[in-house]
C-alpha positions as CSV (number, residue, x, y, z in Angstrom):
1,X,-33.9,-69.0,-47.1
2,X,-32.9,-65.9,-45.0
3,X,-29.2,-64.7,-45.8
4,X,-27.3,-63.5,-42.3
5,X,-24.1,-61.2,-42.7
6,X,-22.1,-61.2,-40.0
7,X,-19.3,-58.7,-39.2
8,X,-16.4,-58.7,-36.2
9,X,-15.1,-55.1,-36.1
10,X,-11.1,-55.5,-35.7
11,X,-10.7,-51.6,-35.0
12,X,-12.1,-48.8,-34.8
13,X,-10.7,-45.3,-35.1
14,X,-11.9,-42.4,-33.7
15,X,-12.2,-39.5,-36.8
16,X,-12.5,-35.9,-35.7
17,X,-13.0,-32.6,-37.5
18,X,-9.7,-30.4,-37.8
19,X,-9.8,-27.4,-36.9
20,X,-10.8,-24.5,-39.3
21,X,-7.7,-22.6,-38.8
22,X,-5.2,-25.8,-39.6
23,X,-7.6,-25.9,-42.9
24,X,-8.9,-22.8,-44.4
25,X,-6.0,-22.5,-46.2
26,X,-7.0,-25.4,-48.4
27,X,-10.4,-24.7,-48.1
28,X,-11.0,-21.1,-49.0
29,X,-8.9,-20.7,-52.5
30,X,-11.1,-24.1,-53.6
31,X,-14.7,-22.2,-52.8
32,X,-13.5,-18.9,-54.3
33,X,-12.5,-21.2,-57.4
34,X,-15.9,-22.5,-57.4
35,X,-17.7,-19.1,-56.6
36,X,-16.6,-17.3,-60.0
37,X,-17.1,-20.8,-61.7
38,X,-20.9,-20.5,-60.5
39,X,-20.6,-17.0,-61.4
40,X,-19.5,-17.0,-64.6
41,X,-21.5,-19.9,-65.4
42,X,-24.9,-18.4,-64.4
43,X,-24.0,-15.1,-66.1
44,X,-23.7,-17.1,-69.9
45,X,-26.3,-19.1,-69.2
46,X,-28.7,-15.8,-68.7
47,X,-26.8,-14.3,-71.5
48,X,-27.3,-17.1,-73.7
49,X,-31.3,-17.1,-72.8
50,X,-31.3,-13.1,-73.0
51,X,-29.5,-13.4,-76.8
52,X,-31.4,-16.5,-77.4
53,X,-27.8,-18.1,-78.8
54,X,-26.0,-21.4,-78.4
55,X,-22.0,-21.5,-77.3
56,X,-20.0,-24.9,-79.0
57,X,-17.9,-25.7,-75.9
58,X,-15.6,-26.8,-78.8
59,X,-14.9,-23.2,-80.3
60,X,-14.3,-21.8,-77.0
61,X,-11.6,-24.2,-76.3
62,X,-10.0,-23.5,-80.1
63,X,-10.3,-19.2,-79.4
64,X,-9.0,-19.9,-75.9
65,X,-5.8,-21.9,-76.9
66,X,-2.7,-20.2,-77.7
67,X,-1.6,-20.7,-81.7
68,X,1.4,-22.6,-81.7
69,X,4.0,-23.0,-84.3
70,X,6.1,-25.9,-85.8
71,X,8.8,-25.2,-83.3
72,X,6.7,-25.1,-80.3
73,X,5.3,-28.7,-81.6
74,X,8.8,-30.0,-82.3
75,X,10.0,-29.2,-78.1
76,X,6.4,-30.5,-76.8
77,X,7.6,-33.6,-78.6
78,X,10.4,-33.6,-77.7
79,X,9.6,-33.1,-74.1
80,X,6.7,-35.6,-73.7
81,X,6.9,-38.3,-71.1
82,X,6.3,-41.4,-73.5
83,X,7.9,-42.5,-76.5
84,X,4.5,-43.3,-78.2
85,X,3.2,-39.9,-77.3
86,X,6.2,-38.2,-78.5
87,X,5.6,-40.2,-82.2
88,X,2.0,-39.3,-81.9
89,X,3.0,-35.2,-81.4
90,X,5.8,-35.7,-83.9
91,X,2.6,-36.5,-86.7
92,X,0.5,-34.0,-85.3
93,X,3.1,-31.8,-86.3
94,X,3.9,-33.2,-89.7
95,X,0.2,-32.7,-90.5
96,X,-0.4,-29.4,-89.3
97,X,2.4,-28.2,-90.8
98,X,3.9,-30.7,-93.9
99,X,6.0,-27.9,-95.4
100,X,8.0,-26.8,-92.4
101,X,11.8,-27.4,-91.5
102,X,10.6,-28.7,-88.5
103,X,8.7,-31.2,-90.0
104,X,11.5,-32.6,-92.0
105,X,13.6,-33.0,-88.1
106,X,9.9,-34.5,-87.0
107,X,9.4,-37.2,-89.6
108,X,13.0,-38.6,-89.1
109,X,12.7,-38.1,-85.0
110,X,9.8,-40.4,-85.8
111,X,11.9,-43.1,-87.3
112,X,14.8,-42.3,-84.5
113,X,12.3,-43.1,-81.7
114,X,10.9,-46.6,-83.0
115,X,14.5,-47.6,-83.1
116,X,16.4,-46.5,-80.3
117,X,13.6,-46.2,-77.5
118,X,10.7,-48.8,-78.8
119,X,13.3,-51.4,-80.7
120,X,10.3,-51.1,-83.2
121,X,12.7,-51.9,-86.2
122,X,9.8,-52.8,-88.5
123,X,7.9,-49.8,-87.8
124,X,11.6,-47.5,-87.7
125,X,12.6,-49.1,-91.2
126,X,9.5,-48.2,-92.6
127,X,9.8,-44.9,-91.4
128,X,13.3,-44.1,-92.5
129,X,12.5,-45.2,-96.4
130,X,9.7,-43.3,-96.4
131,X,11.9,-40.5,-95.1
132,X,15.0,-41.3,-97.3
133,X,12.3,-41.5,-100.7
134,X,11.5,-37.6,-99.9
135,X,14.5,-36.3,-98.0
136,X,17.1,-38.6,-99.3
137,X,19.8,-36.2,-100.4
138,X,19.8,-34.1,-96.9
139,X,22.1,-34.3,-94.2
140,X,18.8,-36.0,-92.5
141,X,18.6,-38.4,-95.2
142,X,22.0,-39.4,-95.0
143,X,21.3,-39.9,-91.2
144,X,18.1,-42.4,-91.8
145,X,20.2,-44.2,-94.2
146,X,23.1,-45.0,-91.8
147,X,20.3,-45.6,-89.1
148,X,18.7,-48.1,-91.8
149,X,22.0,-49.9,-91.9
150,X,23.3,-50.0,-88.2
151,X,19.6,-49.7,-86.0
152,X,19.6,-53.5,-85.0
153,X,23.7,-53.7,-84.3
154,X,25.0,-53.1,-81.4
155,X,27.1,-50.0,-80.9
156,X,30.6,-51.1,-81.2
157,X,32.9,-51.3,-78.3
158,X,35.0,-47.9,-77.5
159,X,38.8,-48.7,-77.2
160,X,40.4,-47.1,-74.6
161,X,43.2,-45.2,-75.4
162,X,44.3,-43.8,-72.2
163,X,42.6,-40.9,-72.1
164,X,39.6,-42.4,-71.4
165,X,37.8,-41.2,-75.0
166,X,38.4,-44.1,-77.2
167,X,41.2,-44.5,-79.7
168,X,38.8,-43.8,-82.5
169,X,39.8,-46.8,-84.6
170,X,37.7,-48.6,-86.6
171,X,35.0,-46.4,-85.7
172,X,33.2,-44.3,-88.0
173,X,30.9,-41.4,-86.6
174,X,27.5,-41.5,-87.6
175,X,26.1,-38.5,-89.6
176,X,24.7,-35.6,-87.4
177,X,21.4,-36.1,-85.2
178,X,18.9,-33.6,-85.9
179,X,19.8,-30.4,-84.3
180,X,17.0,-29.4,-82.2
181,X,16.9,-33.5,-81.2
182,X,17.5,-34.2,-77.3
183,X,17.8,-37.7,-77.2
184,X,20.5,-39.5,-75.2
185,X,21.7,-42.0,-78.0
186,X,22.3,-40.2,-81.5
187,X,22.5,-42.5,-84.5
């Protein structure tokens, strides 16, 4: 049994080489790039054979990155693009540095974001006791425990009083948001 392909060419367009002037621009900052990569890599590798020593690609990476502290953690949390990865650099932080400040405003921001961007109350409420059983008598701790007890309610409807900031009644202000915190709803 012989298999035949047959193809109908709907159109056809003509490609054509731009001219080097329109892109060298483009072109020549790419092959310098890759001209010191070459370079540099063919000067450790003879080093390497010369020295007769091995390089962990791993160390380099550690001696090449900039120490950071607590605080620089806390705003690359705070300034990640997902809610997930912002939780995942908030613990990062917690472990690399359990006994900062910072850490405290990082465990609760964990709680805060399972609640108010995920609606992940289970997760949020397991977070905030955890938080409350260590930090319980902060201003924090106060803070988990009023989001503990209003996370799943609505938010309750502002009265207008004319000028246009709510009468106030009935309404009782939450406890402060952590102070370095950036998020748009505050508990």
């Amino acid at each position: 049994m012989q298999l035949r392909l047959l193809l109908r060419v709907e159109e056809r367009e003509d490609t054509t080489v731009p001219p080097y002037e329109s892109v060298k621009d483009r072109i020549l900052p790419r092959l310098r790039m890759e001209r010191r990569e070459a370079y540099g890599n063919a000067l450790t590798d003879s080093l390497k054979k010369f020295y007769n020593v091995s390089v962990f690609d791993d160390s380099i990476k550690v001696a090449l990155a900039p120490n950071k502290t607590a605080a620089d953690m806390f705003k690359e949390a705070q300034a990640a693009a997902t809610p997930l990865g912002r939780i995942d650099l908030y613990r990062k932080l917690v472990k690399q540095f359990p006994d900062d400040s910072v850490s405290v405003q990082a465990r609760f921001m964990i709680g805060f974001t399972y609640a108010e961007e995920l609606n992940e109350y289970d997760a949020a409420r397991r977070e905030f006791e955890q938080f409350i059983q260590k930090y319980g008598d902060t201003e924090l701790g106060a803070s988990a425990k009023w989001m503990l007890e209003n996370m799943e309610k609505p938010a309750p409807p502002l009265e207008d009083d004319g000028t246009g900031k709510g009468s106030g009644k009935d309404q009782v202000p939450p406890p402060p948001a952590p102070k370095s915190g950036s998020s748009t709803r505050s508990p």
